[in-house]
VOMARTI-992577 format. One record per residue (C-alpha): x, y, z; residue number from 1. Coordinates in pm, whole numbers, plus 32768, in hexadecimal, padded with zeros to 4 digits. Layout:
site east=X north=Y up=Z torgu=NUM
...
! end
This chain:
site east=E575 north=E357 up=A19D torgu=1
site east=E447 north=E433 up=A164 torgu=2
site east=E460 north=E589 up=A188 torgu=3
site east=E32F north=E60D up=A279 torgu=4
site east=E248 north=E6BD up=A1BF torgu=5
site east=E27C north=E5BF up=A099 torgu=6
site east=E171 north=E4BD up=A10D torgu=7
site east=E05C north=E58C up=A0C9 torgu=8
site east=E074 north=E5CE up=9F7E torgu=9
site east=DF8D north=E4EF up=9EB8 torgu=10
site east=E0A2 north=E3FA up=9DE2 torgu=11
site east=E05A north=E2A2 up=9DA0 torgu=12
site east=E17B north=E22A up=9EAE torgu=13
site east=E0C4 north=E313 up=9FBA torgu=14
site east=DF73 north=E259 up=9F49 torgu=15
site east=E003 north=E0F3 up=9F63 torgu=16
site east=E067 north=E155 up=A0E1 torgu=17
site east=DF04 north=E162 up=A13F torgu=18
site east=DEC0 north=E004 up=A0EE torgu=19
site east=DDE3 north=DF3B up=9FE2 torgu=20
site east=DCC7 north=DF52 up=A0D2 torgu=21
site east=DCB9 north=E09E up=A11A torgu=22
site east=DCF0 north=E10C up=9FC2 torgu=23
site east=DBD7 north=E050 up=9F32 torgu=24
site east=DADA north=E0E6 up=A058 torgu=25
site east=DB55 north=E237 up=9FBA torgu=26
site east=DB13 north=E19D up=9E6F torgu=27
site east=D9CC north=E134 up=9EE1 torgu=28
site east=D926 north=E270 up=9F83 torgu=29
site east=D9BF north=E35C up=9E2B torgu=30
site east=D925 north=E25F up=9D59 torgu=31
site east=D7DF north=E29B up=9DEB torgu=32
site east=D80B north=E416 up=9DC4 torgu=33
site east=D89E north=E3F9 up=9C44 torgu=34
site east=D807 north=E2E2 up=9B55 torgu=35
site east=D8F2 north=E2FD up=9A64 torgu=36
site east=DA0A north=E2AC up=9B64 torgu=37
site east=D8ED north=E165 up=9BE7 torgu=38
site east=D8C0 north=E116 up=9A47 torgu=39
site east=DA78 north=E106 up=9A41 torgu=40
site east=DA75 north=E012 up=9B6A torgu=41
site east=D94A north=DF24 up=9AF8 torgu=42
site east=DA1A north=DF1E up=99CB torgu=43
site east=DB6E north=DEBC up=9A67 torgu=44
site east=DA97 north=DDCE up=9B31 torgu=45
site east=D9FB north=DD23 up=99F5 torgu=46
site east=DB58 north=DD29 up=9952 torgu=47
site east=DC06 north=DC32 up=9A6C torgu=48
site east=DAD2 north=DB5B up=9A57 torgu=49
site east=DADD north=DB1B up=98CA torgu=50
site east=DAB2 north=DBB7 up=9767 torgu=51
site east=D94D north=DB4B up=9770 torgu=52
site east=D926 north=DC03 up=98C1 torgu=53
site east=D9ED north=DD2F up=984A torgu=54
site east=D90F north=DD23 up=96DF torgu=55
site east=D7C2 north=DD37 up=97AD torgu=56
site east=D805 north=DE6C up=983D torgu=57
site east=D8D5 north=DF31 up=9740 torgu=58
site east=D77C north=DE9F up=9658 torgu=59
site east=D683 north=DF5A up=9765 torgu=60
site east=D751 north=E0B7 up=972F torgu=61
site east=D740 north=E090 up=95B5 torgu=62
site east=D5E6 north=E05A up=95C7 torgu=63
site east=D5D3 north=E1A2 up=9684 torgu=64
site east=D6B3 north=E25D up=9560 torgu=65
site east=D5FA north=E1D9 up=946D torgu=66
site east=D4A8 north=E21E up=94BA torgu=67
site east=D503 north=E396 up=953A torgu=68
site east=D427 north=E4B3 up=9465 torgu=69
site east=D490 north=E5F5 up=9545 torgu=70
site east=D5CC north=E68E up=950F torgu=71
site east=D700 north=E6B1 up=9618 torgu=72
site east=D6ED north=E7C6 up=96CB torgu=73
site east=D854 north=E87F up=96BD torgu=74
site east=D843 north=E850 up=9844 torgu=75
site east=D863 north=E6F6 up=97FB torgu=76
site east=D920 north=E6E2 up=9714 torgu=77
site east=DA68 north=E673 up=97AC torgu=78
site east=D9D0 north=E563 up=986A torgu=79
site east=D900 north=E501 up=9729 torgu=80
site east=DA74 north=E4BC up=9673 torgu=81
site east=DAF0 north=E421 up=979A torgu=82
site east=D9DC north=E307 up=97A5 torgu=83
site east=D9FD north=E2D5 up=9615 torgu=84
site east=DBA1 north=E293 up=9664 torgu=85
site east=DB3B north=E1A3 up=977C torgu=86
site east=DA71 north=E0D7 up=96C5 torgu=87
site east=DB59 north=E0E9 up=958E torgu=88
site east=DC82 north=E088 up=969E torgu=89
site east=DBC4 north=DF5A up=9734 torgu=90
site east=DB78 north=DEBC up=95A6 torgu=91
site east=DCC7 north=DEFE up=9539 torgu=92
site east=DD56 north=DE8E up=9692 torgu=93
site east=DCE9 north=DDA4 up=9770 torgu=94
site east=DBE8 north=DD05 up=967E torgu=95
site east=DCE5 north=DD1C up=958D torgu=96
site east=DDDF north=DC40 up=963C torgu=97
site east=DCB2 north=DB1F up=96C3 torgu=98
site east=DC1A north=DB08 up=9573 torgu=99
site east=DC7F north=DBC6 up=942A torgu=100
site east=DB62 north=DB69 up=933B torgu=101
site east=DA67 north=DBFB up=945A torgu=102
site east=DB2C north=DD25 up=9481 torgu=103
site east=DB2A north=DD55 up=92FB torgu=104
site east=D9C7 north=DD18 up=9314 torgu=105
site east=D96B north=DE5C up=93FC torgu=106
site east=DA82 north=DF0B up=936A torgu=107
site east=D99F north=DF20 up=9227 torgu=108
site east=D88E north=DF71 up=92E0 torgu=109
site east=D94E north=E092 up=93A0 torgu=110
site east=D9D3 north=E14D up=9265 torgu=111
site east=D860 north=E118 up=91B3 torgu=112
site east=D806 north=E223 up=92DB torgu=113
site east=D8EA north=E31F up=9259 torgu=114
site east=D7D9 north=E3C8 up=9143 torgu=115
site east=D6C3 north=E3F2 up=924D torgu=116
site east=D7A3 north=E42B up=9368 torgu=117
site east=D859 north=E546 up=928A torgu=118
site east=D6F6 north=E5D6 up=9235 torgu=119
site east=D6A8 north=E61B up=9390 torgu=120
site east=D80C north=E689 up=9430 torgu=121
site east=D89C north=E812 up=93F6 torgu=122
site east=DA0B north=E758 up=93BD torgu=123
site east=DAD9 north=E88D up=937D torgu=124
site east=DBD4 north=E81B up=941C torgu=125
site east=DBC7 north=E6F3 up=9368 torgu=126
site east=DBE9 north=E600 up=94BB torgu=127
site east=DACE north=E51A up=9448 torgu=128
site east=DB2E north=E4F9 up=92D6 torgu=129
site east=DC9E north=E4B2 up=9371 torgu=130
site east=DC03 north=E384 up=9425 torgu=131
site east=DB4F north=E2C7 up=92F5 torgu=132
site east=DC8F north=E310 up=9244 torgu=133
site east=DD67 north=E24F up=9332 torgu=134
site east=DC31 north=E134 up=932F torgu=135
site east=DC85 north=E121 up=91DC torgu=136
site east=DDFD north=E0EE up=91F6 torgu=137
site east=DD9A north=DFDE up=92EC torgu=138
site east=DCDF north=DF34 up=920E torgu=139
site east=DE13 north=DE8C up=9146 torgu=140
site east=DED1 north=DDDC up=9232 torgu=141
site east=DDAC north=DD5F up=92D7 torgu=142
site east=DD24 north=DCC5 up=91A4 torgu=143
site east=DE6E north=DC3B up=916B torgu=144
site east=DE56 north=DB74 up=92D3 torgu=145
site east=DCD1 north=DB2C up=9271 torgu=146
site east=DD5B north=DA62 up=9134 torgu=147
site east=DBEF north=DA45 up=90A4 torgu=148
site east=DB96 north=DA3E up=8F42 torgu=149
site east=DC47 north=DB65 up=8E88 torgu=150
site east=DAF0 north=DB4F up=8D5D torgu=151
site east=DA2B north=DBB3 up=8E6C torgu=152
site east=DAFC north=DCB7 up=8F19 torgu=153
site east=DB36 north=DD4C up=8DC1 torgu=154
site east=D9D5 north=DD74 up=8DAB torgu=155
site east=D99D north=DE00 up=8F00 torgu=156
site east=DA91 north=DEDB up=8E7F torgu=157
site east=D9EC north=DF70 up=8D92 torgu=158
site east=D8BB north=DF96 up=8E22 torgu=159
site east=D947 north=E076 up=8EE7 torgu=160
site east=DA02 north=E131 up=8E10 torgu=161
site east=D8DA north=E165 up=8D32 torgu=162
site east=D812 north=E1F1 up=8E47 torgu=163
site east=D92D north=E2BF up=8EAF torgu=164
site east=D8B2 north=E431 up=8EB8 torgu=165
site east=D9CF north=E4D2 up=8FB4 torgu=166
site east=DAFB north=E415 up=8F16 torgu=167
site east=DB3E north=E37F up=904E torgu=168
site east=DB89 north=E252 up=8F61 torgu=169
site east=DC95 north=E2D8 up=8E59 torgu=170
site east=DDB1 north=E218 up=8EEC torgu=171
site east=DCEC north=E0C3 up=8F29 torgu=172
site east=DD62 north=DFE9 up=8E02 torgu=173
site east=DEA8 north=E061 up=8E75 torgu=174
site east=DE7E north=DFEA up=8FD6 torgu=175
site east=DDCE north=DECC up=8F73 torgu=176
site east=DEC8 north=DE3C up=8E6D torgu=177
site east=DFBD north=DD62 up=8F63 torgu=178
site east=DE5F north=DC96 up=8F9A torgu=179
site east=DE03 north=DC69 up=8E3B torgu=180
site east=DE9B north=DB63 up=8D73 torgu=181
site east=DE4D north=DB5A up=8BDE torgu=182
site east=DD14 north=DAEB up=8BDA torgu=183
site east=DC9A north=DBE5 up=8CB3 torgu=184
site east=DD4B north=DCE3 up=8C27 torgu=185
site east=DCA1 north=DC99 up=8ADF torgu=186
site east=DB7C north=DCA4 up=8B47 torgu=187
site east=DB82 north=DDF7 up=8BF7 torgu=188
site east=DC12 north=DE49 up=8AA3 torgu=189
site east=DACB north=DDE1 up=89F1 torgu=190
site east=D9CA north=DE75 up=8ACF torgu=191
site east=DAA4 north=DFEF up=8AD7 torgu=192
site east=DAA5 north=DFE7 up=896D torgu=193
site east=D955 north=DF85 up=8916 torgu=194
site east=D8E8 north=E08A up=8A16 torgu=195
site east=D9D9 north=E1AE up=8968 torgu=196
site east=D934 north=E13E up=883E torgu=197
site east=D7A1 north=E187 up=88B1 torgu=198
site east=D84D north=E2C6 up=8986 torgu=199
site east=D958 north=E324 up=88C7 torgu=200
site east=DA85 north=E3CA up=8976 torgu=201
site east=D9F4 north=E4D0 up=8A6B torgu=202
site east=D9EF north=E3CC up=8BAB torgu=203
site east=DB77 north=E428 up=8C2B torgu=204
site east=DB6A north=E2FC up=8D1B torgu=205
site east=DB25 north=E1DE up=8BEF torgu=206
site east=DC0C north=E281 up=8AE1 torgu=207
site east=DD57 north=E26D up=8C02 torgu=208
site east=DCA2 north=E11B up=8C45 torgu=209
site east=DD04 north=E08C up=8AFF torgu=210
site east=DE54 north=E131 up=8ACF torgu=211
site east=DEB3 north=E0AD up=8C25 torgu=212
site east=DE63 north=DF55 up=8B63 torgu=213
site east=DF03 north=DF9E up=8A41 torgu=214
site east=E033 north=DFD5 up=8B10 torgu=215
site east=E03C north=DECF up=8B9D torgu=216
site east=DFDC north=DDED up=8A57 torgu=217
site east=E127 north=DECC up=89C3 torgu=218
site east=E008 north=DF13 up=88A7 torgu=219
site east=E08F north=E05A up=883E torgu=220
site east=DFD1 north=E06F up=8714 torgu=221
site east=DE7E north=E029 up=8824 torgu=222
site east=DEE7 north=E140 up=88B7 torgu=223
site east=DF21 north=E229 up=8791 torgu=224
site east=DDCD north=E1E4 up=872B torgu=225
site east=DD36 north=E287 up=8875 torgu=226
site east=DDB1 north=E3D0 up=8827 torgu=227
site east=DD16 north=E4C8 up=873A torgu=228
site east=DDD6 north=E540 up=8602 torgu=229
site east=DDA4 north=E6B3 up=8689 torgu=230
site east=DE46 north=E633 up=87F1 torgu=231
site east=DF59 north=E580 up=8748 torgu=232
site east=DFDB north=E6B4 up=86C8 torgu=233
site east=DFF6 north=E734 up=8827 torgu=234
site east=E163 north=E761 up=88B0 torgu=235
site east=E0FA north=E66D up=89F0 torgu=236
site east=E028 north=E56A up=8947 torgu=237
site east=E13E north=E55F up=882E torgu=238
site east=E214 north=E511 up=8955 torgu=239
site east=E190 north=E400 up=89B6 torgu=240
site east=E143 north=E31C up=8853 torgu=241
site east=E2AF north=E377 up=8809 torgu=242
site east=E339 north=E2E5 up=897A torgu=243
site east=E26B north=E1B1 up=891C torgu=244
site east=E2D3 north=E18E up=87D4 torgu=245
site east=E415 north=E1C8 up=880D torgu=246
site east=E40E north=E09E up=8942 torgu=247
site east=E3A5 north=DFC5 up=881B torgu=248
site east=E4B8 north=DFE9 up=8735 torgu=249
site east=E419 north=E0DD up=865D torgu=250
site east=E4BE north=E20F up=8678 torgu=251
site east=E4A3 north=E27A up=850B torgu=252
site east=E30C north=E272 up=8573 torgu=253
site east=E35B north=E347 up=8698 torgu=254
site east=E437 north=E45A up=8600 torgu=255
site east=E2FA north=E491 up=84FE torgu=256
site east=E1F1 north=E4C6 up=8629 torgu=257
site east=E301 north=E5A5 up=86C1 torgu=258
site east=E326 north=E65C up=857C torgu=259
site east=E18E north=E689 up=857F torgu=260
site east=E18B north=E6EA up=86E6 torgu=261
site east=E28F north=E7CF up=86F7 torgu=262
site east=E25B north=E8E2 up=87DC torgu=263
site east=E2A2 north=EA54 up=8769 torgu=264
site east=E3EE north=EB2F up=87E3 torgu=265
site east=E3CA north=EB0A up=895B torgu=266
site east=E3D9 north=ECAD up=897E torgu=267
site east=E293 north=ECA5 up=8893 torgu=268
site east=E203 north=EBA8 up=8955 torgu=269
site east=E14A north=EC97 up=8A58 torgu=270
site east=E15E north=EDB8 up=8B0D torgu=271
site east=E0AE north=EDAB up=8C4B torgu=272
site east=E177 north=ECF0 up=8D7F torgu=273
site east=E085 north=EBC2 up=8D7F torgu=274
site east=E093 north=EB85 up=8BEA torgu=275
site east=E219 north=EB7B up=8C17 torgu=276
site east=E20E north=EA4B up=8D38 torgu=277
site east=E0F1 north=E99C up=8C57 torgu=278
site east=E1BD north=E9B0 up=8B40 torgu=279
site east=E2F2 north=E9AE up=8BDE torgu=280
site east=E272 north=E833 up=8C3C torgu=281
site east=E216 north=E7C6 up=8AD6 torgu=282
site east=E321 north=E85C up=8A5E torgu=283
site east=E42D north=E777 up=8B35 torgu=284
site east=E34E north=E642 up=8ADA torgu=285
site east=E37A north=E663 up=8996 torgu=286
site east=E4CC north=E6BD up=8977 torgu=287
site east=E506 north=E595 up=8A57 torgu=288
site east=E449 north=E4C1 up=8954 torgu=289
site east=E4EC north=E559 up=883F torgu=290
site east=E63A north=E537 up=88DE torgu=291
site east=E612 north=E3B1 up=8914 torgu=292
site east=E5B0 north=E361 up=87A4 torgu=293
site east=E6C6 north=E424 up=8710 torgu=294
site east=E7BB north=E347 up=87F8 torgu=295
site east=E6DC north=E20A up=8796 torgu=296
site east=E70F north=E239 up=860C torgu=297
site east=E860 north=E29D up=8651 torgu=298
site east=E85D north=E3F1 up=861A torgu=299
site east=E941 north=E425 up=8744 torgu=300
site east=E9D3 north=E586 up=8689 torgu=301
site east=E877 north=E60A up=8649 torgu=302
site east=E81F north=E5C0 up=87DC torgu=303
site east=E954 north=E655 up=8837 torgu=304
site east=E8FC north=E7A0 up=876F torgu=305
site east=E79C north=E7B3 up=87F4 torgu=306
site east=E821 north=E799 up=8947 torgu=307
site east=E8F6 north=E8B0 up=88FC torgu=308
site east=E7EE north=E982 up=8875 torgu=309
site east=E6F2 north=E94C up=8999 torgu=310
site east=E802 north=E9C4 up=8A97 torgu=311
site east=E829 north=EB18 up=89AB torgu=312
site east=E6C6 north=EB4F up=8998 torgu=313
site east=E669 north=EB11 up=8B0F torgu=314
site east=E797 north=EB0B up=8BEA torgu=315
site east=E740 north=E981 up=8C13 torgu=316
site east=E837 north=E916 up=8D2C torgu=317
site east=E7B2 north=E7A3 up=8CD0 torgu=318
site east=E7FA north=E7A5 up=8B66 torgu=319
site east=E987 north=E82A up=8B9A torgu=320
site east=E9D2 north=E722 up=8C84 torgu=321
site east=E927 north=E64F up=8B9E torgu=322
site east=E9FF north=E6D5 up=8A64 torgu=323
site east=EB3C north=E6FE up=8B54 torgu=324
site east=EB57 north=E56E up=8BAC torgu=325
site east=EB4F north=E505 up=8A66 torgu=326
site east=EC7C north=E5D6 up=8A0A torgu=327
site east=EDB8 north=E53C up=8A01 torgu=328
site east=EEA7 north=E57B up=8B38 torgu=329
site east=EF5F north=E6F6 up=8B24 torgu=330
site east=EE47 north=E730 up=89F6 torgu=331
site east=ED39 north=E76F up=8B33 torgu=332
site east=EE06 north=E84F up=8BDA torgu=333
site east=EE27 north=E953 up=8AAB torgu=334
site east=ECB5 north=E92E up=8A48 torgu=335
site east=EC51 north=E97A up=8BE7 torgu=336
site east=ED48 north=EAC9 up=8BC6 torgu=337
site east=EC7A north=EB11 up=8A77 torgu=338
site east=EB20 north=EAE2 up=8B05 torgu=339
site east=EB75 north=EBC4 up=8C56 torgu=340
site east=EBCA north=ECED up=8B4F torgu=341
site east=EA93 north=ECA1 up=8AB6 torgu=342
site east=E9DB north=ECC1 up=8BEC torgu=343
site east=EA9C north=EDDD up=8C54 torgu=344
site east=E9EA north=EE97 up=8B10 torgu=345
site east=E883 north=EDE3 up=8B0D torgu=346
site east=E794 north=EF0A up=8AD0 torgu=347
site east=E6E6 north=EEC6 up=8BFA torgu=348
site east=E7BF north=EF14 up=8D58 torgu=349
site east=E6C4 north=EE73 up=8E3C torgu=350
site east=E6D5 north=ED2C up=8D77 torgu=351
site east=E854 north=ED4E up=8D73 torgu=352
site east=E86E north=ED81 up=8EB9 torgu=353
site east=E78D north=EC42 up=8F36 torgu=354
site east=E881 north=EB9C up=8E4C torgu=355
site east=E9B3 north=EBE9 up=8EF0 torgu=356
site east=E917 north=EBBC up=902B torgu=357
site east=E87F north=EA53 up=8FF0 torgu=358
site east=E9CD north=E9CF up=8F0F torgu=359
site east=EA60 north=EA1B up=901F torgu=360
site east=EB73 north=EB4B up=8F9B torgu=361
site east=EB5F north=EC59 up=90A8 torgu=362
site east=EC74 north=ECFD up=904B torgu=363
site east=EBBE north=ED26 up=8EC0 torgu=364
site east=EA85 north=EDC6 up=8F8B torgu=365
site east=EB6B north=EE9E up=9044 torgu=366
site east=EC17 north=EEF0 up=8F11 torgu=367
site east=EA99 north=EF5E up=8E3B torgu=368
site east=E9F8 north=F01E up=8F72 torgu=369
site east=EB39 north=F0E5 up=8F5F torgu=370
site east=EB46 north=F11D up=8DD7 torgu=371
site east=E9C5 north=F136 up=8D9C torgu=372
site east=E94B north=F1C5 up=8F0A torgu=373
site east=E884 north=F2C0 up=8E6F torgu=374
site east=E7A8 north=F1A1 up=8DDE torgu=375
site east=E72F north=F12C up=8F46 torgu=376
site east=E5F5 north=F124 up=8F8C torgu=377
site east=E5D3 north=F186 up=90FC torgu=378
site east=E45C north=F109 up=90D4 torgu=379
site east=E4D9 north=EFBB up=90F8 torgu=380
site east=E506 north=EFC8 up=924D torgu=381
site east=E4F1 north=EE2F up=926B torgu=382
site east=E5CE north=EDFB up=9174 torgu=383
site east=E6BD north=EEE8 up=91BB torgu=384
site east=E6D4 north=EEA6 up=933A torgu=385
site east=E710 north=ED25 up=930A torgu=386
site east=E834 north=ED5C up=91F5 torgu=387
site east=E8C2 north=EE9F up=92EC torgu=388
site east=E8D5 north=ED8D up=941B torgu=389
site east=E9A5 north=ECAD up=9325 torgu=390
site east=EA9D north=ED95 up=92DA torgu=391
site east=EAAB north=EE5A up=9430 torgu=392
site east=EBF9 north=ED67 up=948E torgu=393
site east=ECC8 north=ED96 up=935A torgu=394
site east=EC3C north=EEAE up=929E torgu=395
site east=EBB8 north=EFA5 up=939E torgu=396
site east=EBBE north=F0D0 up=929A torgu=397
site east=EACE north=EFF7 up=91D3 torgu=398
site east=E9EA north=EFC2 up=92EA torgu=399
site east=E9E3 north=F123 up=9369 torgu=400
site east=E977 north=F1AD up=91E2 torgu=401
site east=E842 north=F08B up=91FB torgu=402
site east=E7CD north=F118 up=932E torgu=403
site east=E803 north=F2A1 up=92DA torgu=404
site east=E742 north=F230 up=91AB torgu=405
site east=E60C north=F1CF up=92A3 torgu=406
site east=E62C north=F2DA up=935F torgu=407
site east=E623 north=F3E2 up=9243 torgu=408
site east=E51E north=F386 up=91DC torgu=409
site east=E42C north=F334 up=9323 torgu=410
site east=E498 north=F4C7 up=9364 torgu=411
site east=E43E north=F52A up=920C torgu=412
site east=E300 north=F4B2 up=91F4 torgu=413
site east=E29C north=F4D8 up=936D torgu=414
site east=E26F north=F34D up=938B torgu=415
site east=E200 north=F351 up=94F9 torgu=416
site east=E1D6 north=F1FF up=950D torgu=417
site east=E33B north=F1C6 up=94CE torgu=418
site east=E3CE north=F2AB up=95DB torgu=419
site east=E43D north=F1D3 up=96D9 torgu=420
site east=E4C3 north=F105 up=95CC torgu=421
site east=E58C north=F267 up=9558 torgu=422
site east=E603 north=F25A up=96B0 torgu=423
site east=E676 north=F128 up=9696 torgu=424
site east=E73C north=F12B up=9547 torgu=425
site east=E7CE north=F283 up=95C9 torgu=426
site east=E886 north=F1E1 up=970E torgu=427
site east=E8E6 north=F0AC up=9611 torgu=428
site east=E9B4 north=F1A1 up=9548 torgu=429
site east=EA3A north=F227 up=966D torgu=430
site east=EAA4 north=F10F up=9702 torgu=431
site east=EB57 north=F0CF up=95C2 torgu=432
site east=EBDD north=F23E up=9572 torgu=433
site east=ED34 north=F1E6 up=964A torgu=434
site east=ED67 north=F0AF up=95A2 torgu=435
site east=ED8E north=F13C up=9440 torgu=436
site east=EEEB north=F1E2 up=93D7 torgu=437
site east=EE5B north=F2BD up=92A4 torgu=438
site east=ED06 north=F34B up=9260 torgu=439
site east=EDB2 north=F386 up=90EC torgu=440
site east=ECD1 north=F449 up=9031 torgu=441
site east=EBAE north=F419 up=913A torgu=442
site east=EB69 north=F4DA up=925C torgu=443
site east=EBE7 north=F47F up=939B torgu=444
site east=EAD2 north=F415 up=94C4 torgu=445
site east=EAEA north=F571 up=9565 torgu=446
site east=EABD north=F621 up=940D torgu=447
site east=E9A9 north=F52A up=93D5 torgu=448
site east=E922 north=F57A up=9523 torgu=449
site east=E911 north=F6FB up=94EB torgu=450
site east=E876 north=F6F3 up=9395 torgu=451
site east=E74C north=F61C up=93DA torgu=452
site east=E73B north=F685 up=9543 torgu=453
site east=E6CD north=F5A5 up=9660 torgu=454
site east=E5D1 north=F499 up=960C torgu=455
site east=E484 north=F4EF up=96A3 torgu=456
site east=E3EA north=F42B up=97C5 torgu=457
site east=E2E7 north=F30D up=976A torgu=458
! end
């Protein structure tokens, strides 16, 4: 039973109450107020008549795209994305399910918009770009139920991906392969080739073109030979020759690209933050590369060592459990209790800590805050209030030195955007001061409480 006030709020059972008639007078007199909302029905219209119908009318507002000079106003601009996904929904839908080689038809023609739509659209937000992009990822399994001739959607392939200025096209090939059989993978081969040739390498979209063909040729040596010398020494790009080679039995091969792309002590590699992800990333591909061809050519020891060494370097959580389940039973367990004591001493606290935290052994991060507390940085303050919320249960002495750590420092350096947050971390360690037996060598909460005085108000 409905509740009273519940039948006038606008849901799709309240609108089905008022009847197929009514609704579609309602229909009728917004329509005339909003043409995009009149376009959306004369397409749902043409769509339960027939693809034909349905292809008339999307063709009229493609027309209208196409021929556009002036550029969208930002006023527009949501409504301008919203009639580009329409049309995009009603090829790769409806038109889609009546007739497949039509659909691919005008989905060609709706992605050849994207350079001169692009040109004429502020797309910071990236809204219109994100619609091409998904017309491109429906491109594949329609051409797959438009079973045409793969020679000639190879080369419609590549005449788009030659013309491709914004890169909406780097993952085409890609999409496209399930539809190509050899022959038209062969001759998308040909055509990309011959063009890197004239162009040389500077087009992104036709260089990933061919090693998405290579790939799926399993021509690793094709694909070796669209990389540079100077990017084959690269930590990534050696990466990825070696994981091919290795796939093809030649591990030996991939060892000596490893060997010629191998990246520098990971502590050297950088120093600012985003350096350390980049290279962080490259870093973990290649070791991942480097790790499989050692097992391939049996060097099972040697991959065993390196895992070793990449956990002592890094703290790498992945490469101990890696290391630990290949040790034999009882042998894991005394290698775990080693690495924990190695943690427990890794020069850098703040890495130990998001060890101990992420293994999970809470008691171990318990254990360092107490032995190395004067080592916390109270800067932290994400950091240190997610790993002071793990151990308020079971190591509330723990917690309470995280959050004095915060607050020391907001009050030392006056950080008055933190002061509510002060507030905050003060009534945590309150709330915890009765739950812990002995402050030890650390000052109990009312001590705490004199010396830094009450936190100031936000």
């Amino acid at each position: 039973m409905k509740r009273p006030g519940s039948r006038k709020t606008v849901t799709a059972a309240n609108l089905a109450d008022l009847g197929a008639a009514r609704l579609a007078e309602i229909l009728m007199d917004v329509a005339e107020a909003q043409p995009s909302i009149k376009r959306r029905l004369r397409m749902e219209l043409a769509g339960e008549v027939g693809a034909q119908d349905l292809a008339s009318e999307v063709a009229k507002r493609l027309a209208a795209i196409e021929t556009r000079r002036s550029r969208v106003h930002w006023r527009k601009y949501k409504e301008f994305v919203r009639d580009l996904e329409l049309q995009r929904a009603m090829i790769a839908g409806k038109m889609a399910q009546e007739n497949p080689a039509l659909a691919l038809e005008f989905l060609w023609r709706f992605v050849d918009m994207a350079e001169g739509v692009l040109s004429l659209t502020k797309d910071d937000k990236g809204e219109v770009e994100a619609v091409f992009l998904a017309a491109v990822e429906d491109l594949g399994p329609i051409a797959v139920r438009a079973a045409g001739s793969t020679t000639a959607l190879a080369e419609r392939a590549f005449q788009a991906l030659e013309t491709d200025e914004n890169e909406i096209f780097l993952r085409l090939v890609e999409i496209l392969l399930p539809a190509l059989d050899a022959a038209g993978i062969a001759r998308l081969r040909t055509l990309l080739e011959a063009a890197i040739a004239r162009r040389g390498r500077s087009k992104p979209a036709l260089r990933a073109a061919v090693q998405a063909l290579t790939d799926a040729q399993g021509d690793v040596d094709g694909f070796i030979a669209t990389i540079t010398a100077s990017e084959a020494l690269q930590p990534w790009t050696g990466a990825q020759i070696a994981a091919r080679l290795t796939a093809a039995g030649r591990a030996p091969e991939a060892l000596a690209a490893l060997k010629r792309s191998a990246p520098p002590a990971f502590a050297d590699v950088a120093r600012s933050q985003a350096r350390v992800v980049a290279s962080a990333s490259s870093l973990k591909a290649w070791e991942d590369a480097y790790l499989e061809a050692l097992e391939a050519d049996g060097q099972a020891d040697a991959a065993q060592a390196a895992r070793w060494t990449a956990f002592e370097q890094r703290l790498s959580a992945e490469r101990l459990r890696a290391y630990l389940k290949r040790l034999p039973d009882f042998d894991d367990v005394e290698a775990e209790d080693r690495a924990m004591v190695f943690v427990a001493g890794f020069k850098s606290f703040p890495a130990a800590l998001r060890f101990f935290l992420a293994w999970p052994a809470l008691g171990q991060a318990a254990a360092l805050i107490l032995a190395r507390g004067d080592e916390i940085d109270g800067d932290d303050y994400e950091g240190l209030e997610a790993a002071a919320q793990a151990l308020e249960t079971r190591h509330p002495l723990a917690a309470t030195l995280l959050y004095r750590a915060m607050i020391g420092r907001t009050l030392q350096f006056n950080r008055r955007d933190r002061f509510a947050d002060a507030e905050r971390w003060m009534a945590d360690c309150a709330a915890l001061a009765p739950r812990i037996a002995d402050f030890g060598d650390h000052e109990s909460h009312a001590d705490f409480v004199r010396r830094v005085g009450h936190t100031p108000q936000a």
